[in-house]
C-alpha positions in Angstrom: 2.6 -11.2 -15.2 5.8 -9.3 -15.4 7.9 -11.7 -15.7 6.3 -14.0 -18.4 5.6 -10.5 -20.1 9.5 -10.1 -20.1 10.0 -13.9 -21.2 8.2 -13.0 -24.7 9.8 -9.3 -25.1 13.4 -10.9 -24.4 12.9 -14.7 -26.1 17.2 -15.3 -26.2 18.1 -13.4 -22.7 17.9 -15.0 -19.0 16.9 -12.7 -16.5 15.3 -12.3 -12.9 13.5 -9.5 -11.5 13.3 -8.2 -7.5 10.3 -6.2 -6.5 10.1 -2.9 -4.0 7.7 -4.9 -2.2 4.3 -6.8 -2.7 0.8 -5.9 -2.0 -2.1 -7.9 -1.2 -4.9 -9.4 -3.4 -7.2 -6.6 -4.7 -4.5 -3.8 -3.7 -3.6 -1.3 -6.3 -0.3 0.4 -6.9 0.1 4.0 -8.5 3.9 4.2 -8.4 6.2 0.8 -7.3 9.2 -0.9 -9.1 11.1 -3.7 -9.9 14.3 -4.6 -10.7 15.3 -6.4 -13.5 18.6 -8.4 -13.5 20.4 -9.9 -16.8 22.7 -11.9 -17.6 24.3 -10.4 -20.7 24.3 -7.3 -22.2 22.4 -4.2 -21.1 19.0 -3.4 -22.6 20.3 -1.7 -26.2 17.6 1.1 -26.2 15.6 1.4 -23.2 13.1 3.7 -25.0 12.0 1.0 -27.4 12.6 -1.5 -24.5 9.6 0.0 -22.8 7.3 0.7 -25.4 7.2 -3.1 -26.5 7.0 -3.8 -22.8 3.8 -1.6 -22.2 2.8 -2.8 -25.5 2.3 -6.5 -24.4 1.7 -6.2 -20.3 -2.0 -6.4 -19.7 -4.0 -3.3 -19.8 -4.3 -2.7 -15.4 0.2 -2.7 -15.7 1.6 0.3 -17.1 5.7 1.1 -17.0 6.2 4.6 -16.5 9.8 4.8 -16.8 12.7 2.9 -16.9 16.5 4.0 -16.0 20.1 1.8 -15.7 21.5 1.2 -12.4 24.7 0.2 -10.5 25.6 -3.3 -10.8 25.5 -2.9 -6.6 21.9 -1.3 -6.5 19.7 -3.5 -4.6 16.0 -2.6 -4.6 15.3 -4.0 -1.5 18.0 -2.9 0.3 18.2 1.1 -0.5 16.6 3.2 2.1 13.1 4.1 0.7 10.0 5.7 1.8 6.1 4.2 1.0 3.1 6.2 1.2 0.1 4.3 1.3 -3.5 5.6 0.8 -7.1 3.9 2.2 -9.6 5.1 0.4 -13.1 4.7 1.6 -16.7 6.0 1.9 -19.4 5.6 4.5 -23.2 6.4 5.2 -24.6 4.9 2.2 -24.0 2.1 -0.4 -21.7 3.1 -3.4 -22.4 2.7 -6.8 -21.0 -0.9 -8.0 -18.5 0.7 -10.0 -16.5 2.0 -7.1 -16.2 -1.5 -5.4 -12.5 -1.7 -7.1 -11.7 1.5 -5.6 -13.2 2.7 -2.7 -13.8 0.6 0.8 -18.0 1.1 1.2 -18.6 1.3 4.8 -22.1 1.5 5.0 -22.6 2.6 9.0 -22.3 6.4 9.5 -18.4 7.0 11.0 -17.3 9.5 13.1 -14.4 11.0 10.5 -13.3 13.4 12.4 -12.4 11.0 15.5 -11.0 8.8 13.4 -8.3 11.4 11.5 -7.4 12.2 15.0 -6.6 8.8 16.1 -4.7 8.2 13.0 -2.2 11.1 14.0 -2.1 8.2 17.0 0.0 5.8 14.5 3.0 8.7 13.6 6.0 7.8 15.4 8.0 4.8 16.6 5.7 1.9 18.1 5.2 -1.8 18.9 2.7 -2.8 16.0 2.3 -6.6 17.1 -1.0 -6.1 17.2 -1.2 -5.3 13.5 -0.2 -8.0 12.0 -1.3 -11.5 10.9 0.1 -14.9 12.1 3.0 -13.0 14.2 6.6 -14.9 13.6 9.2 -15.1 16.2 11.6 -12.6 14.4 9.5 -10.2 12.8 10.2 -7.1 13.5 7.3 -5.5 15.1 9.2 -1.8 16.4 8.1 0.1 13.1 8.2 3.7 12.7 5.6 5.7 10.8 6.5 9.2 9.0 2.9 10.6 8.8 -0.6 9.4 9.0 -3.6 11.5 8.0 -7.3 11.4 7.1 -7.9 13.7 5.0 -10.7 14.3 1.8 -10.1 11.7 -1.4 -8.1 13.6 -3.8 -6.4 10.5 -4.8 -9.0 9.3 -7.6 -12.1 11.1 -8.8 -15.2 9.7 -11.2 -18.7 10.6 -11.7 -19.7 7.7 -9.7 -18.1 8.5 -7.4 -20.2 9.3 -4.3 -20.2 13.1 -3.6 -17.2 12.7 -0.6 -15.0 10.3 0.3 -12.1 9.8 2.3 -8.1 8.9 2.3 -6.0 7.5 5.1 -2.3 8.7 3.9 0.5 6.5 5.6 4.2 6.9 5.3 7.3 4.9 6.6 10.0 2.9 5.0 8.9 -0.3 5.4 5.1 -2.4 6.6 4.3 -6.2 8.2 1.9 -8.0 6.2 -1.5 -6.5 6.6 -0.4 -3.8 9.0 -2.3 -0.9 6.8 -5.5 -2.7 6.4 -5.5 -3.4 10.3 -4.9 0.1 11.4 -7.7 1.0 8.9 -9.6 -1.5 10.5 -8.6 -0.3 14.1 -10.0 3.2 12.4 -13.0 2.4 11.3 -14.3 0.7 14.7 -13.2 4.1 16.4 -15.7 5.9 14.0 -17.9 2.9 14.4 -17.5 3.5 18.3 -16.4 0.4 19.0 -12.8 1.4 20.1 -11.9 4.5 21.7 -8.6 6.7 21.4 -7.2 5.0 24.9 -7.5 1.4 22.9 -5.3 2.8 19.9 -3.1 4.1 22.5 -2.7 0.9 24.5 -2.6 -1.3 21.8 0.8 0.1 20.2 2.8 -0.1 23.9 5.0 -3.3 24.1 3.1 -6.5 25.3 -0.2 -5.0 24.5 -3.7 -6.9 25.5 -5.6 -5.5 23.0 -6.4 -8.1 20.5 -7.3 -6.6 16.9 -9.5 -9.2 14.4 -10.4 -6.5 11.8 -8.8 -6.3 8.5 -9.9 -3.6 6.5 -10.7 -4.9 2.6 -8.1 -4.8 0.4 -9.8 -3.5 -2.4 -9.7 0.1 -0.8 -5.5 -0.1 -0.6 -3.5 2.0 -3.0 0.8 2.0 -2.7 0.8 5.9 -3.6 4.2 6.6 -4.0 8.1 4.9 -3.4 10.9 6.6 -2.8 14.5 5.8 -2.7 16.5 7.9 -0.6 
């Protein structure tokens, strides 16, 4: 969508554009970028550049800012920082209008197990067992600044039910549903379904434990990126 956005707001200019990373179906993004390369000219007035921008991307893609960069900057490469948030809610079935927003987990879950298992996840660990369809070099040693459960202050509405939750989860970089499977590991520990000692044994190298769930993706918000 962005990019045959930018083919009508620049008709006469050839361009490409790098992402800070992609998300899954269903997963919303409160703060990412891209990168937009051209081949002439610099954008004239990136003020107006925007506002024509914002004014013909669909109404769910809003541009917050925009700022000229080093002809070197790449977005990919610069050290950055992600924080992810999970929201969810469990107990009871939601009102429809959360189902964009909030994971509904209908079974009562232990929350408070399950925030501290995520602390579990901080650090430096083998996540092979978070990911889908495992290729020969992934790199599966990932390291993970911080990772909470703490009370949804992410997103509010009066339809909200009356509490819900938010996994936080920072590091510079994820394997392709590693968020959603760590929820996943989560909620079968407030399920009790796994205990602490799995979580623990199933981020040690050459781990046994074999992890199918995949928390939705509907529940999956990229909070905030940082460049360092």
């Amino acid at each position: 969508m962005l990019v045959k956005t930018l083919k009508f707001v620049l008709p006469n200019s050839k361009f490409k554009i790098l992402g800070a990373g992609r998300t899954d179906a269903k997963v919303s993004a409160l703060n990412t970028a891209f990168e937009l390369f051209l081949d002439k000219a610099p954008l004239e007035d990136l003020n107006t550049f925007m506002n024509e921008f914002n004014v013909n991307l669909p109404p769910d893609i809003r541009v917050i800012s925009v700022d000229q960069i080093k002809e070197n900057f790449n977005i990919i490469q610069e050290s950055k920082l992600k924080e992810y948030v999970y929201l969810f809610s469990c107990g009871q079935k939601n009102h429809p209008f959360c189902a964009p927003f909030l994971a509904n987990i209908i079974d009562k879950l232990d929350v408070d197990l399950m925030a501290d298992c995520a602390r579990l996840f901080t650090g430096t660990h083998d996540f092979s067992s978070y990911t889908a369809r495992l290729q020969p070099n992934t790199k599966v040693l990932r390291t993970i600044a911080s990772c909470e459960i703490k009370k949804n202050k992410i997103l509010e509405a009066n339809f909200f039910p009356e509490v819900s939750y938010a996994l936080h989860i920072t590091g510079e970089g994820f394997m392709r549903y590693q968020i959603r499977m760590i929820m996943g590991a989560l909620i079968q520990v407030g399920k009790g379904e796994l205990s602490s000692s799995h979580i623990v044994a199933s981020l040690k190298r050459q781990s046994n434990i074999v992890l199918t769930y995949v928390a939705p993706g509907s529940g999956l918000v990229l909070n905030d990126l940082q460049f360092k």
